[in-house]
LUMFI-590561 format. One line per 10 residues: number of its first residue (from 1); their letters; for each residue x, y, z of C-alpha. Coordinates in Angstrom, 2 decimals. Layout:
<atoms>
NUM = a = X:Y:Z; ...
</atoms>
This chain:
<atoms>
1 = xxxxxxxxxx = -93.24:-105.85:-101.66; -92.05:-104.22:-104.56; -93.36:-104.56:-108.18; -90.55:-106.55:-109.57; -90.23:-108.86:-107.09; -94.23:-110.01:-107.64; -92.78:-111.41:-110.76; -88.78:-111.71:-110.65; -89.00:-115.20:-109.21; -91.63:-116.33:-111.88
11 = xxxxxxxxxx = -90.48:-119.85:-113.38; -89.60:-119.69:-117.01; -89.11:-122.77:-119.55; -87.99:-122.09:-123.20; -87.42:-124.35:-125.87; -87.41:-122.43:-128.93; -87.02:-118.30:-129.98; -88.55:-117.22:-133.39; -89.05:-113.80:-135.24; -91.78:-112.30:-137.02
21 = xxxxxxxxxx = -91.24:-109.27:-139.14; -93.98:-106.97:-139.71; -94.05:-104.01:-141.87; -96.78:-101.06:-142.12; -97.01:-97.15:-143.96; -97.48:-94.64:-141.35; -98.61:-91.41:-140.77; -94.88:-89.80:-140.71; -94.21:-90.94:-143.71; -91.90:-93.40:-143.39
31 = xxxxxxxxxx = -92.29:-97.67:-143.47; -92.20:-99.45:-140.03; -90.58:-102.36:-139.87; -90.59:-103.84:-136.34; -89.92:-107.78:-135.13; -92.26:-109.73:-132.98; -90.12:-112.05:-130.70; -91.64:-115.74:-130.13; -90.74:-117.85:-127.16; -92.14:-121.35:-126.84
41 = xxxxxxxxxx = -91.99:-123.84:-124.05; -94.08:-126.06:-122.11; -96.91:-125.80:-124.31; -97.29:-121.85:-123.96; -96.33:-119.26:-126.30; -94.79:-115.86:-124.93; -94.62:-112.59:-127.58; -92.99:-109.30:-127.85; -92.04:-106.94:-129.78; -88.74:-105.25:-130.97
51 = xxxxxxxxxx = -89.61:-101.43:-131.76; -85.82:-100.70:-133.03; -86.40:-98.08:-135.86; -83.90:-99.18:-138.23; -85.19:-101.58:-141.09; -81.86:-103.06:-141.68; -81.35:-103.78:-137.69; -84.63:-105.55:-137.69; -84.05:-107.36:-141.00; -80.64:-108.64:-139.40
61 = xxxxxxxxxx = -82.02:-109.68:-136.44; -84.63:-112.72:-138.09; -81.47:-113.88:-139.17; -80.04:-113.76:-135.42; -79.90:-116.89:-133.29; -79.29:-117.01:-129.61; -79.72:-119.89:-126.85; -81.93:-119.03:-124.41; -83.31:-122.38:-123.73; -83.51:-123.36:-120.55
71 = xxxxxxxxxx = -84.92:-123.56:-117.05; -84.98:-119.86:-115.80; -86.67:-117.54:-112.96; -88.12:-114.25:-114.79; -85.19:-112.75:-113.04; -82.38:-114.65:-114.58; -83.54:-114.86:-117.98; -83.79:-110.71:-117.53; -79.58:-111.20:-116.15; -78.90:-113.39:-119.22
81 = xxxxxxxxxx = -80.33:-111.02:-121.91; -78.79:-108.22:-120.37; -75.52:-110.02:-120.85; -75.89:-110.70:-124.57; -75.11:-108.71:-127.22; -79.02:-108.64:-129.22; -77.09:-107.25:-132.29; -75.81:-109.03:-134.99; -73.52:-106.44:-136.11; -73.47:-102.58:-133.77
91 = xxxxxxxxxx = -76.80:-100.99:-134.11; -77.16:-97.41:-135.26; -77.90:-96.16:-132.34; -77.01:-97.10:-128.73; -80.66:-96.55:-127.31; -82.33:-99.51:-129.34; -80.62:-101.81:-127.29; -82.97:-101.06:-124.70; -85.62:-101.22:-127.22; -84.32:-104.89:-128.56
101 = xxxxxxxxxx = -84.07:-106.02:-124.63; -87.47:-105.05:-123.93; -88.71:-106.97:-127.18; -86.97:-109.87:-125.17; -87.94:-109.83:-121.78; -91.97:-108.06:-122.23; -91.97:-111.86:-124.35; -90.84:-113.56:-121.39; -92.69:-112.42:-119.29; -95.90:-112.88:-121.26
111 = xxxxxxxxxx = -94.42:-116.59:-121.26; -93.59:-117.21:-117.70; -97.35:-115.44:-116.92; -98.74:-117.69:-118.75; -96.68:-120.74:-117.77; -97.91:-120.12:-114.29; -101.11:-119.98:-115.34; -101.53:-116.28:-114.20; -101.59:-112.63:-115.82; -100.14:-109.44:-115.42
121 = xxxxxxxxxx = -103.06:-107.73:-113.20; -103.51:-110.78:-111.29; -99.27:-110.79:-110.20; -99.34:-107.34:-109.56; -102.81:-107.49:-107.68; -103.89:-104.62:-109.86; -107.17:-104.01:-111.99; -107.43:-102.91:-115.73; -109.06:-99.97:-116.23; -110.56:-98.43:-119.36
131 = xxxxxxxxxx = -107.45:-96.48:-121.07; -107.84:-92.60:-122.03; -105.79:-92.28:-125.47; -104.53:-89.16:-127.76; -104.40:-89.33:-131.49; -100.77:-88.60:-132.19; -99.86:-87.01:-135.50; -98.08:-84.25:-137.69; -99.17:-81.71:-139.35; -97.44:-81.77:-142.79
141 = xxxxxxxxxx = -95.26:-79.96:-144.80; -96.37:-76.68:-144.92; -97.98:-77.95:-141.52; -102.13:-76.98:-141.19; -104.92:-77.76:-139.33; -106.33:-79.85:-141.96; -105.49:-83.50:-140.80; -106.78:-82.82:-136.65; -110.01:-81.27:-138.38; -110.57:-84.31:-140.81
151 = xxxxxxxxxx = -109.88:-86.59:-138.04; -112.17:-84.45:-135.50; -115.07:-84.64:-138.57; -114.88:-88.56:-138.17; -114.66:-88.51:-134.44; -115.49:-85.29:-132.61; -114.86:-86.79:-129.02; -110.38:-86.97:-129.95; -108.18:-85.07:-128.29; -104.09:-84.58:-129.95
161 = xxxxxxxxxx = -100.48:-85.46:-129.16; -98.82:-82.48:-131.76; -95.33:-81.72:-132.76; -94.87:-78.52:-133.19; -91.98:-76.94:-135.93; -90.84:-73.54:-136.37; -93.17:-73.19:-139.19; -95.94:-73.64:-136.97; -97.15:-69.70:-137.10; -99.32:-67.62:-134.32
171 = xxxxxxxxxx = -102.49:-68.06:-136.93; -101.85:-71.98:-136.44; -101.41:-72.01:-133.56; -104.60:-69.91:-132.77; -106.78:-72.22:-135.10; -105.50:-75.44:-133.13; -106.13:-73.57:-129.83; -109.62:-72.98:-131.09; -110.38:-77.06:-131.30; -109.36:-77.48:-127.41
181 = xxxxxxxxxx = -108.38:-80.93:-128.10; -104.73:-80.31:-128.48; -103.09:-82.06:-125.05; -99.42:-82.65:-125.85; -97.11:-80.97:-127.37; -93.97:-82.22:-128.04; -91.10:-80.30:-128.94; -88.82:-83.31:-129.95; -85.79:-81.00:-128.77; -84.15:-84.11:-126.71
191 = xxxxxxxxxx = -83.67:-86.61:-129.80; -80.40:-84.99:-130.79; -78.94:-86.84:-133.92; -82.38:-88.47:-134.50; -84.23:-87.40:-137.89; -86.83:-86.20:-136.15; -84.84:-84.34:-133.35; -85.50:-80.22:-133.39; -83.10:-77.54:-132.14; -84.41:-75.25:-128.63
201 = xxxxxxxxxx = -86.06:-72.78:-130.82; -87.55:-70.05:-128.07; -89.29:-68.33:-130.87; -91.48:-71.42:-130.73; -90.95:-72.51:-127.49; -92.85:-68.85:-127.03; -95.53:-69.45:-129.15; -96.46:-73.07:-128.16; -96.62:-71.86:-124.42; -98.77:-68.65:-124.41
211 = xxxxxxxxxx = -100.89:-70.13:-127.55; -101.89:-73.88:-126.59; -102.11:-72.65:-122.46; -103.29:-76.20:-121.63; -101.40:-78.44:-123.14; -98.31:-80.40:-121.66; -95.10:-80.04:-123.02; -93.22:-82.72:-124.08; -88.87:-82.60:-124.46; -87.81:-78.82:-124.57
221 = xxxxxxxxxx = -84.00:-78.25:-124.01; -83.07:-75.35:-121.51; -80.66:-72.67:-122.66; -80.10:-69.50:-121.58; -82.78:-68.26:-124.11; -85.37:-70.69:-123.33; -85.17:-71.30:-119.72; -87.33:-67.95:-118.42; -89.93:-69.22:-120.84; -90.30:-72.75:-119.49
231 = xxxxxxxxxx = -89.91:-71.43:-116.09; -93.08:-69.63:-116.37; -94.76:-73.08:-117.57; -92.51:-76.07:-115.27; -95.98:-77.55:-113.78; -96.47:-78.40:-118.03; -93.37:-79.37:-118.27; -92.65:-83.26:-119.32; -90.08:-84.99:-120.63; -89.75:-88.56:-122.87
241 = xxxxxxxxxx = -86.34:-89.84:-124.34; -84.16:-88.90:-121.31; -86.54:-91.39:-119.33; -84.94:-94.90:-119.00; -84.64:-95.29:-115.09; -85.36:-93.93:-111.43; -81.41:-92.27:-111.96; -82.90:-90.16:-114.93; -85.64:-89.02:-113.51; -83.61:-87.58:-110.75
251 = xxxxxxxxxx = -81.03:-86.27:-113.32; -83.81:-84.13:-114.15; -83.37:-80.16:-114.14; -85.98:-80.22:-111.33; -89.45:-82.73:-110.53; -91.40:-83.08:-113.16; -95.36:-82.60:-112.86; -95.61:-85.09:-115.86; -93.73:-88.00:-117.76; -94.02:-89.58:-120.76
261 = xxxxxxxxxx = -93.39:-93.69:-120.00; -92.33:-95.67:-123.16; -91.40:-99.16:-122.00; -88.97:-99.97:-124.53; -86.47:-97.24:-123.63; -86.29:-98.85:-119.94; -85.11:-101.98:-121.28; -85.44:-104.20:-118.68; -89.33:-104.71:-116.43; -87.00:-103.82:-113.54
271 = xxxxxxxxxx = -86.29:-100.90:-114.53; -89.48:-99.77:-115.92; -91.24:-101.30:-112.43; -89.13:-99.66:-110.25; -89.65:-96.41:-112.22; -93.15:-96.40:-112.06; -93.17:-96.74:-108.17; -90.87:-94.19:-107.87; -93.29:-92.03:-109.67; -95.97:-93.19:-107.54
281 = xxxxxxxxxx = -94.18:-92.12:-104.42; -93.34:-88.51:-105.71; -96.40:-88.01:-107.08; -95.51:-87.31:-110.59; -98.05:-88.50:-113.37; -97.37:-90.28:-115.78; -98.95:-90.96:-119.50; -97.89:-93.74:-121.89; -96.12:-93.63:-124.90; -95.81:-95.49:-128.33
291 = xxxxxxxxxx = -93.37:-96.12:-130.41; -95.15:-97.52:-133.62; -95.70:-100.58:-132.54; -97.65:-102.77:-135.13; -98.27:-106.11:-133.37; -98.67:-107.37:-129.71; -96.10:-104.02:-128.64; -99.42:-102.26:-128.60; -101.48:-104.30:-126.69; -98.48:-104.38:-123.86
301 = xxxxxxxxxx = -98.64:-100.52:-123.46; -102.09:-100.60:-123.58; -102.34:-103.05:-120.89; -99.69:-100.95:-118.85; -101.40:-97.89:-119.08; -104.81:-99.53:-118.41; -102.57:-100.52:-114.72; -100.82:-97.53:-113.69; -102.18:-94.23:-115.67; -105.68:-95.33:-117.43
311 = xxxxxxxxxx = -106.85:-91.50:-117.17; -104.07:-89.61:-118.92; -103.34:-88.71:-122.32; -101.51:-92.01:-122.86; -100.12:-91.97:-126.77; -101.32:-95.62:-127.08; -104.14:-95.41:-129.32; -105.17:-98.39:-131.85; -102.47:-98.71:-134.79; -104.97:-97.48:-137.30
321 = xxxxxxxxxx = -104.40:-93.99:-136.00; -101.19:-94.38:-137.12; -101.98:-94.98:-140.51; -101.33:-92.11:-143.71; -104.99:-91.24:-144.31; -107.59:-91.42:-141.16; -109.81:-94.10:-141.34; -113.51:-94.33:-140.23; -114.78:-97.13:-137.95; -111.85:-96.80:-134.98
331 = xxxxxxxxxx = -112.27:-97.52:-131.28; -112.96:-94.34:-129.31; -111.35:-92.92:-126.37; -111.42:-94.35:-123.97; -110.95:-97.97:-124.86; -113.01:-100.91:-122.69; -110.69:-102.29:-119.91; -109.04:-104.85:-121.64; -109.44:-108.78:-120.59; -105.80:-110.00:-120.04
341 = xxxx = -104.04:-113.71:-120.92; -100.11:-113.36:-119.75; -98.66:-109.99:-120.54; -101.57:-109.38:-123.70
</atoms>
């Protein structure tokens, strides 16, 4: 049987949808605002969270109301949702409506779980494991070693997600190298319009390769100029944002080694499900990803990678990672196998 149908016919009562807004400094210097999404009924509560970056699109939405009451399966409250327009006015980019769907239906399912008395691991007759976990940061502006060494001083036993930028030189490059904790990094060359989105730079491209030799690399773009030298490294070769379905993964300039699985750009548990079996079948493995998540978002991509990729270099660490200065007194990799109620 496949993975969505061991919870697509779940039963599903809701009486009532409410928002939470949370807010939080982070380490990339910006605020994050995301929304927790509450659904109620039959005496059980069912949370997730909206991860859309825009303040003003999450600040519109606890203003939003929608009827989703109702006697549902998992499966047609999924339909329904995918139906609606989760945006009070267009959002600023196309993408978070996956991100707002997924706030949506990861709370329904944590509510029909729970309304049948059951959890996650138990539906999908799988067993928590303990969860490896990266520290994902950047390196400033000039960028240095200084914040991975501060970090490594409070907790030698870390290991790095890193974006590199073409001010990253040879000599930083080399001094990173030297920690061998450096396991991702990501080249944010597939984010396009996004602020954070970097041009195919094969000067850099270059550099990353041959000086970080065992690290995965995350979203390059192939040109003419940078294709020979990701050739040369395709086993290390991953990609994130283009993931949001089987149909992408197979759009893919060849089969990936590696894959960086955010939930929230699948949108729906179908899609992210059948995704994750596909990736089973073809052998290609798979790490999680985060998306700043500062309430029960983390514990859900915690929980998935504790299911389907516990030993990777899953980007899910404890929020406090994410915070502007690092902090003393943090869970270490790898994190106990969590004990599960619902989807949390």
């Amino acid at each position: 049987m496949a993975l969505y149908d061991e919870v697509a016919d779940l039963p599903l009562s809701i009486e009532s949808c409410e928002y939470e807004t949370h807010e939080r400094e982070t380490s990339s210097e910006f605020t994050r605002v995301t929304t927790e999404i509450v659904l109620r009924g039959a005496g059980e509560t069912g949370r997730g969270e909206d991860v859309t970056y825009d303040a003003d699109d999450q600040y519109a939405l606890a203003e939003a109301e929608f009827d989703l009451s109702g006697e549902h399966t998992f499966a047609e409250f999924s339909a329904t949702v995918a139906d609606l327009d989760l945006f009070p006015k267009a959002p600023s980019r196309e993408d978070f409506r996956h991100y707002r769907q997924w706030g949506f239906e990861s709370a329904a399912l944590d509510l029909a779980l729970r309304q049948t008395d059951t959890d996650l691991p138990t539906a999908l007759g799988r067993k928590p494991s303990p969860v490896s976990f990266v520290m994902s940061t950047r390196l400033g502006d000039p960028p240095s070693a200084e914040r991975v060494t501060r970090w490594l001083d409070i907790d030698p036993s870390l290991t790095f997600k890193l974006d590199p930028t073409p001010e990253w030189t040879a000599d930083l490059i080399s001094e990173l190298a030297d920690t061998e904790t450096v396991r991702i990094v990501d080249l944010k060359s597939q984010y396009e319009d996004a602020e954070v989105g970097q041009s195919a730079d094969p000067d850099l491209y270059r550099r990353v390769r041959d000086g970080i030799p065992g690290a995965i690399i995350e979203d390059p773009v192939y040109t003419d100029e940078t294709a020979p030298i990701l050739d040369a490294a395709r086993q290390r070769i991953s990609w994130d944002v283009p993931i949001t379905g089987v149909e992408s993964v197979e759009s893919l300039p060849f089969e990936p080694n590696w894959l960086n699985i955010k939930p929230s750009r699948f949108g729906s548990v179908k899609s992210l499900f059948d995704t994750l079996e596909h990736c089973d079948r073809r052998g290609i493995r798979m790490y999680g990803g985060g998306q700043f998540e500062l309430s029960i978002g983390r514990e859900q991509i915690q929980l998935l990678a504790s299911l389907f990729y516990p030993d990777s270099p899953n980007d899910v660490a404890p929020r406090g990672y994410n915070d502007p200065e690092p902090t003393e007194g943090l869970p270490s990799s790898p994190l106990d196998a969590p004990s599960v109620e619902g989807f949390r």
